[in-house]
C-alpha positions, 0 to 999 in steps of 0.5 A: 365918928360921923356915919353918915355922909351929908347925902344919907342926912338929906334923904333922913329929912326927906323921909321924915318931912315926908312922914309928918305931912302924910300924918298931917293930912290924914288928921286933917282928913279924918276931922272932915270925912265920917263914916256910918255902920251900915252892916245890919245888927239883926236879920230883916228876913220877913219872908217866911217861904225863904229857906235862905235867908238869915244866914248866921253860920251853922250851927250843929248843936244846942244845950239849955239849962233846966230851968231854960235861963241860959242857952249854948250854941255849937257852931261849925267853925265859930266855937261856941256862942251863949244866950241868957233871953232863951235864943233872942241874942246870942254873945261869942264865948271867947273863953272856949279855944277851940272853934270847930264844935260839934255839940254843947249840954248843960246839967240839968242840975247844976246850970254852971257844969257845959260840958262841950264837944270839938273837932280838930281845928288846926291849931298846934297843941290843939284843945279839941275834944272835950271841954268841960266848964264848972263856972257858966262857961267863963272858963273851961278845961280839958281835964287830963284824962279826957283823951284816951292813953295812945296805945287804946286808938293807936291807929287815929293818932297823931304821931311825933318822930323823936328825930324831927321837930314838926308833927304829922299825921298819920290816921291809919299807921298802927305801929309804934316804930318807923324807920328813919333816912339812916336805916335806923328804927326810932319810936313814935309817940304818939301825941294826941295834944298835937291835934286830931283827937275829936268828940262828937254826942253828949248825953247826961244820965237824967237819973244821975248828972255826975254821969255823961257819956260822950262819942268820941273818935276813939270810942266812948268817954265817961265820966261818973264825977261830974266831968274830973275824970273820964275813962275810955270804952270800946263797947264792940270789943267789950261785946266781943269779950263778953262773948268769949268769956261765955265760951272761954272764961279765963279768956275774958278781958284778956289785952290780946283779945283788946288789941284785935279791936281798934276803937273807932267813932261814935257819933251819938249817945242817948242814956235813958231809964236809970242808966240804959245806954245806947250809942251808934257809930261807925260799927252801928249801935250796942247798949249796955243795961245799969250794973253790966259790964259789956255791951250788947248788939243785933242777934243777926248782923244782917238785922243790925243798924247800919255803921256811920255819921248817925243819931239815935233816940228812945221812945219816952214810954219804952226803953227798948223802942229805938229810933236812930238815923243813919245816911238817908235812912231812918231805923226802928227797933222794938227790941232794944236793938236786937234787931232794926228795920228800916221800912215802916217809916219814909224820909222825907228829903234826905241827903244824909249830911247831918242828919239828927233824930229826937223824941218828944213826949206828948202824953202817957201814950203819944208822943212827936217824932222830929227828923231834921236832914234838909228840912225839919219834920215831925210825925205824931207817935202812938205807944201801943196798949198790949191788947193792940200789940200783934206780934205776928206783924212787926208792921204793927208794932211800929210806933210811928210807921207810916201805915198800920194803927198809927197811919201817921203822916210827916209834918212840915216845920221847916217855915220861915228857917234856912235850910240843912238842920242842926239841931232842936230844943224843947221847953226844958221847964215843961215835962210833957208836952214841951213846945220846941223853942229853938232850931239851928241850921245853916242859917245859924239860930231860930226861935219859935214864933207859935204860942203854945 
């Protein structure tokens, strides 16, 4: 039987007739017109008082093998980039899923073990978090224990209703049972695979690399072999158990005391001299010394590191010296942070967006302190003998304050590089006196131009 009326055949032909003239013109075209790429390969910025020009993207965070032949770069919202000419060019990890990264490491033992850090990114059946990559970043996991169980941060967690088919979120309910349309109660799992899960500062134990502590939304990560398996801390409430348990022994550890607590971000993590750990986050900073089990934190809340997006470092001779920045400030402690101060050393412009804060040893007794907020800066540090040590004028105890013995002024580096830091690398194959190579920005990537 014939479907078709004689109309609906003439309107057939006319469209295809049409179809092929159309495909014949723009052959006919496309042999005679060409077109030329005219986007630029590289940045021809030449002007070295610019501080926007090269605008490549932020870049949040850097890591480099030890022996400075593979470098990664943490973007904001581009996942994450690799070079193998130390910064010179740079190709995108398409491998890495997730886009909204926050910081990137290397082994210093072993330049195939990244382990890297993200956001939430939008994506259903999000893979923010912690990504961890035994292959030179050709592949990478999310090994199954690096999100924390649901009932450790209740209250950040993305909540999935039995009774419907999308997720939401829902960063401040705390309870695991909801009322439906019916009146009825139903349960809520809680589904960190959904989304809303985010880690943020890396740090590798230099004396033992199986070892890496990682800030998270949700407290502190940690791994002991190498990235397979973490295990989640929440260091103010162990600090608060420990307290109890010196007054209450039984009470020690005890799931009521857990459950007063909610976990919540911690923003930077430095591990140091065999294994001392400092971290700094929304509650401030706490450590934990090698062989403890609790955290420690200020004698006086007053004297405490204030809470927030922070970074925090060690002086390379002491490891009770600490610097840490927080919002426009920065703080020194001399006590293992059992106290902070924030006086003795100015912040030059400031604005507390991201700001970061390292060290950088120069000799046995002096070393760099380089601050990155809108510009980036160093100051020249000097380690105290004990004989110079006053002890009735905290004042003089600073090492890099801006009066007293060491008078120190900040310097400038900001020259030829887009504004707002990210973050800076040094020579990884020289111990001291290492020359920074690298510095990302707003701007995306910039390499030293200076001899050493």
């Amino acid at each position: 039987m014939n479907y078709f009326n004689l109309n609906t055949n003439k309107d057939i032909f006319k469209y295809l007739f049409a179809s092929l003239l159309a495909a014949s013109l723009f052959l006919l075209l496309s042999s005679v017109i060409s077109s030329d790429d005219i986007s630029p390969d590289q940045s021809t910025h030449e002007d070295a008082s610019s501080t926007h020009g090269a605008s490549g993207g932020r870049i949040n965070g850097l890591g480099i093998s030890s022996d400075g032949s593979v470098t990664f770069a943490a973007s904001e919202w581009g996942g994450l980039f690799k070079s193998n000419d130390v910064g010179l060019t740079w190709s995108h990890v398409d491998s890495h899923v997730p886009v909204a990264t926050w910081d990137v490491e290397v082994s210093p033992d072993d330049p195939n073990k990244i382990y890297a850090t993200s956001f939430y990114d939008g994506k259903v059946d999000s893979l923010s978090g912690i990504s961890v990559s035994s292959d030179g970043g050709v592949t990478w996991v999310n090994p199954p224990s690096s999100r924390p169980d649901m009932d450790f941060c209740p209250s950040i967690a993305s909540t999935y209703s039995n009774n419907f088919e999308s997720e939401s979120t829902d960063w401040t309910n705390d309870s695991k049972f909801d009322e439906s349309d019916d009146g009825s109660i139903i349960e809520n799992q809680y589904v960190w695979g959904q989304g809303n899960f985010a880690a943020m500062g890396i740090s590798i134990n230099p004396a033992n690399s199986d070892e890496v502590y990682i800030g998270t939304a949700c407290g502190l990560a940690v791994t002991k072999d190498a990235g397979i398996t973490w295990e989640f801390i929440d260091p103010p409430a162990d600090h608060v158990n420990k307290i109890i348990g010196q007054w209450f022994g039984g009470w020690k550890n005890h799931p009521l005391l857990k459950s007063m607590h909610q976990p919540t971000k911690i923003w930077d993590v430095v591990v140091h001299d065999n294994g001392i750990v400092d971290v700094c986050g929304e509650e401030g900073h706490f450590r934990k010394i090698p062989n403890s089990f609790s955290w420690s934190t200020s004698i006086d809340p007053s004297l405490g590191l204030p809470g927030g997006i922070c970074s925090i470092a060690v002086s390379p001779h002491e490891p009770n010296v600490l610097f840490s920045v927080v919002g426009t400030s920065i703080y020194t402690s001399i006590d293992g942070g059992a106290s902070w101060f924030d006086s003795p050393i100015s912040e030059p412009d400031s604005q507390g967006r991201i700001p970061f804060i390292e060290t950088n040893e120069i000799n046995n007794r002096t070393f760099d302190l380089w601050y990155g907020d809108v510009r980036l800066y160093s100051k020249s540090c000097i380690t105290p003998l004990p004989t110079d040590m006053n002890y009735d004028d905290l004042v003089d105890n600073f090492r890099c304050n801006d009066t007293g013995i060491n008078n120190s002024i900040w310097v400038d580096q900001q020259a030829g590089a887009h504004l707002d830091a990210g973050s800076i690398l040094f020579d990884p194959t020289v111990s001291i006196n290492s020359c920074p190579i690298l510095y990302s920005n707003d701007g995306g990537v910039y390499y030293n131009t200076n001899s050493p």
